[in-house]
N, C-alpha and C positions, 0 to 999 in steps of 0.2 A: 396563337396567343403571343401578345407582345411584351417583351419582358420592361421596356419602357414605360407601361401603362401600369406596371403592375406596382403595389407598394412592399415594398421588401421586408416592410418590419412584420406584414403578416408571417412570412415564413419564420422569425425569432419567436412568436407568440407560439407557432406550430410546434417550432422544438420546445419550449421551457412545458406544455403542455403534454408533450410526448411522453420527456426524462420524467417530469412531476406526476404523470397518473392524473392531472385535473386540475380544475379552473382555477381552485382557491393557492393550492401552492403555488401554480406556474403564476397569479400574481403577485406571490409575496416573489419567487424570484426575480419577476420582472419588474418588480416596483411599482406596479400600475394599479390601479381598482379592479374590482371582479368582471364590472360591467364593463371597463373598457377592454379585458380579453375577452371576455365574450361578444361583446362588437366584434374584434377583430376575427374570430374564430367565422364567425355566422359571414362576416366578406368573403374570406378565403374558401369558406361549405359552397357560397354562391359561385365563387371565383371556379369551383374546379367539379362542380357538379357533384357532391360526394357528402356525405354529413360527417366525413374523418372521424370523430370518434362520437361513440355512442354508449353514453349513460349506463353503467349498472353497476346497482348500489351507490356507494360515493366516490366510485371510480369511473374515468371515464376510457372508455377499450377503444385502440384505433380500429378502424377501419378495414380491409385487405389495400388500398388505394395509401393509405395512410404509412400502413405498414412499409409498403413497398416504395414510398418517400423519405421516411426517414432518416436515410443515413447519409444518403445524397445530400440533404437540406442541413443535417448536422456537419456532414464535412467540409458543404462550402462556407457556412456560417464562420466554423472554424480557423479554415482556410483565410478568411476576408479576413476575421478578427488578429491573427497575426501578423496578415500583411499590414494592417492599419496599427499594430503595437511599434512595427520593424521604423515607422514613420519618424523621424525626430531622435533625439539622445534622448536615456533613459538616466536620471537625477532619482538615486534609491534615497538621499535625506529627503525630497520633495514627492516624490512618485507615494499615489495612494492606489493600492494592489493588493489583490489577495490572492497568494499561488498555493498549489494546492498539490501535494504531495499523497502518493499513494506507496502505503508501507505497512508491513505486520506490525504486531505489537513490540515483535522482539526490537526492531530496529526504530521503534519510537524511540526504547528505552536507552539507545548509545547517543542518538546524536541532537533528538527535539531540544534537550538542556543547552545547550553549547550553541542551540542554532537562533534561540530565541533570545538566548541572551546579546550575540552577536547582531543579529538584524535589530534589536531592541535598541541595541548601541546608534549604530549606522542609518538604521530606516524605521525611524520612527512609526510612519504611516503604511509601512505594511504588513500586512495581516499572512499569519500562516494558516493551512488546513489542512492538516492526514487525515485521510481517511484510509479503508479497510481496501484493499485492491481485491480487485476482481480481477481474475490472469483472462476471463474468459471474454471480458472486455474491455481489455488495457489499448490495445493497439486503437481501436476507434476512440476510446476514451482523450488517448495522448493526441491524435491526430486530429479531434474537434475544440481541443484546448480545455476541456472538461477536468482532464487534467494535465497538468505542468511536469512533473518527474514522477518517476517510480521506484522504487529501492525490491529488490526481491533476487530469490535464485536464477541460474540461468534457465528462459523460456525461449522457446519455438515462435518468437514475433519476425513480421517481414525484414528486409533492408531498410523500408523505410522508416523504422524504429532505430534511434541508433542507442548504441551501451557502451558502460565503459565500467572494466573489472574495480569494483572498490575494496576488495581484500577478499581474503580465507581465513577462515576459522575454525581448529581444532575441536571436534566434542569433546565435552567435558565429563563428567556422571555426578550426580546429586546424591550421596548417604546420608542419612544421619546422624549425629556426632556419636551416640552411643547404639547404633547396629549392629546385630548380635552376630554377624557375619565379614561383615565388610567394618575393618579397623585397617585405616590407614594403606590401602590397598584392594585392587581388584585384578582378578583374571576371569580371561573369558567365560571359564567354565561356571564360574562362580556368577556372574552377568548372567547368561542366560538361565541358570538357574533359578533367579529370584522374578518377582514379580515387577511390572514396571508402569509409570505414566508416560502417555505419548501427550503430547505437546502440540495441537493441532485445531484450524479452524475446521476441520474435514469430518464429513457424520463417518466416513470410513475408508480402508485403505492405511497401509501404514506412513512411517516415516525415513525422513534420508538413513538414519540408522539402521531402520528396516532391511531398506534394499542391500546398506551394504553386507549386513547379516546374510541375506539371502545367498550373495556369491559368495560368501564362506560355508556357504551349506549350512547356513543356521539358522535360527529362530529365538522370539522370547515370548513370553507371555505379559499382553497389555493388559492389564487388572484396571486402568481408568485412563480416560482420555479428558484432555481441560483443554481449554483454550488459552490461556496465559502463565506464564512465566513463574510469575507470583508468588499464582495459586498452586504450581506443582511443586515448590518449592519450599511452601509450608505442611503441604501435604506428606512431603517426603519427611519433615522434621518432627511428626510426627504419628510416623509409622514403617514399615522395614521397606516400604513399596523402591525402586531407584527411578529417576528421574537423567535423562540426556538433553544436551541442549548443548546450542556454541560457546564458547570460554567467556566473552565478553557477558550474556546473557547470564548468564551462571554468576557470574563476579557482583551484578549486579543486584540480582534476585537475595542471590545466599547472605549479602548483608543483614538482611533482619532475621534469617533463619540458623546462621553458623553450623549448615552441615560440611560436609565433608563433600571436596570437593575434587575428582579422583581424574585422571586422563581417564581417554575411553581407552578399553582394554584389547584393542583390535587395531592390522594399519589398518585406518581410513583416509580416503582423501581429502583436506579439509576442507567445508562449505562455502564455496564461493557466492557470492554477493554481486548484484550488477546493478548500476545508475542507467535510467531508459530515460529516453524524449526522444518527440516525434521530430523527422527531420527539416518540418515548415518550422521550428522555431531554432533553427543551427545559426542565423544571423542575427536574433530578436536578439538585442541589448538587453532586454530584460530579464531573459531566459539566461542569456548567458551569463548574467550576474548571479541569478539566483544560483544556478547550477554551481558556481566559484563557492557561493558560501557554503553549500550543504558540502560539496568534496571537502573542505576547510575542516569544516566540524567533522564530518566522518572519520578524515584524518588525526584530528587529535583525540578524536573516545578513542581510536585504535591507537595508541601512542601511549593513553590513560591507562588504558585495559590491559597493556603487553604490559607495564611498570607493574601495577594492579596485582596482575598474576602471579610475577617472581615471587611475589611475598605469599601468596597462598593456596600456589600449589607443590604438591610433595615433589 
């Protein structure tokens, strides 16, 4: 089979139909009409012998042939899409782009303010997007351009991901202002005696507070697990439950709630944070701009957050 003969936009249709589960989303991603992906899908079924994916329900399931294309046809896509961004000077007032960050909730809450407002200023035409990371497919994510940066603890990704430490930050513990226990102070023994909220997108397993309990030879009792910030934090105001979380997080949350806002009662080591991108975008203009303003804005919430703090913790 000759790769000259062949048309290349079929393998684009292939991926947006992969990541989409089916026809109708992969053409709202692609731009195109239903029928003109499924033109192209029914050339490439002819083209490789194979019906790639196969209808059921209103999903469409690849293949095993399919399967086992996928990530090749994603990387090189990716691959080419960077080299063709690397092409030319990158003009952030003129450039119309939408990069696409993947981050918790909690570090939505420090830097998206400062980042939006900043690119708002400067680059009018583009667009930003956080989504929810997946550690379990960041590496091929970063590497097909799927996505642009990642913000999260330190992970087990190759070399060819590169990171760069963006700070540490101390736990904090959430009371509530009138806790019939905890006034104005906490010790360990008191911590693990009470009940607590974990902080987590995970159905199970605990948290970084967890583990370091464990090498103290300790434990606590999780009475509820949330997923945001927010909500652990009105939770704790009211009722005796304590809530952990990083200082900046806490600083944030406890505005509407005015609990009490305690160090954690243990040394721990504080939560380091790392910025990821795949190494095919280390010379993209693009990339490197974009990268400059998210460390810009990260830099000043931590700047915020440290000033923030003197005032409201004991």
């Amino acid at each position: 089979m000759q790769l000259s003969r062949i048309d290349l936009n079929l393998f684009t249709v292939f991926d947006a139909i992969y990541r989409e589960g089916g026809i109708t989303p992969a053409s709202r991603r692609l731009h195109l009409s239903q029928p003109a992906v499924s033109h192209a899908l029914g050339r490439l079924r002819e083209l490789l012998n194979d019906p790639l994916f196969e209808r059921r329900g209103h999903e469409m399931i690849p293949t095993p042939l399919a399967r086992s294309l996928a990530d090749s046809i994603a990387s090189s896509l990716g691959n080419l899409e960077q080299m063709l961004q690397r092409v030319g000077h990158f003009e952030p007032g003129t450039a119309q782009r939408c990069f696409t960050i993947a981050a918790r909730e909690s570090h939505e809450l420090t830097f998206l303010p400062a980042l939006m407002s900043r690119i708002g200023a400067e680059a009018s035409h583009i667009d930003i997007a956080s989504v929810r990371i997946d550690r379990r497919d960041l590496e091929e994510d970063l590497q097909s351009g799927e996505i642009d940066l990642a913000i999260d603890v330190a992970l087990p990704l190759s070399n060819d991901v590169r990171r760069e430490r963006i700070g540490a930050e101390p736990l904090v513990v959430l009371a509530r202002a009138d806790h019939p226990v905890v006034q104005g102070k906490l010790d360990i023994e008191t911590y693990t005696s009470l009940s607590h909220i974990l902080i987590t997108g995970r159905r199970r397993g605990g948290g970084y507070e967890d583990g370091a309990l464990a090498r103290l030879g300790m434990s606590r009792h999780i009475k509820m697990r949330c997923q945001h910030h927010a909500a652990a934090s009105q939770v704790v105001s009211r009722s005796d439950l304590l809530a952990t979380m990083t200082r900046s997080q806490a600083v944030i949350v406890n505005r509407a709630t005015g609990n009490q806002l305690l160090p954690f009662p243990a040394e721990v080591p504080p939560l380091e944070s790392f910025l990821y991108w795949h190494s095919n975008v280390d010379e993209d203009p693009a990339s490197q701009w974009f990268r400059a303003q998210v460390k810009e804005c990260l830099g000043q919430a931590r700047s915020l957050y440290d000033s923030t703090t003197r005032d409201t913790m004991p």
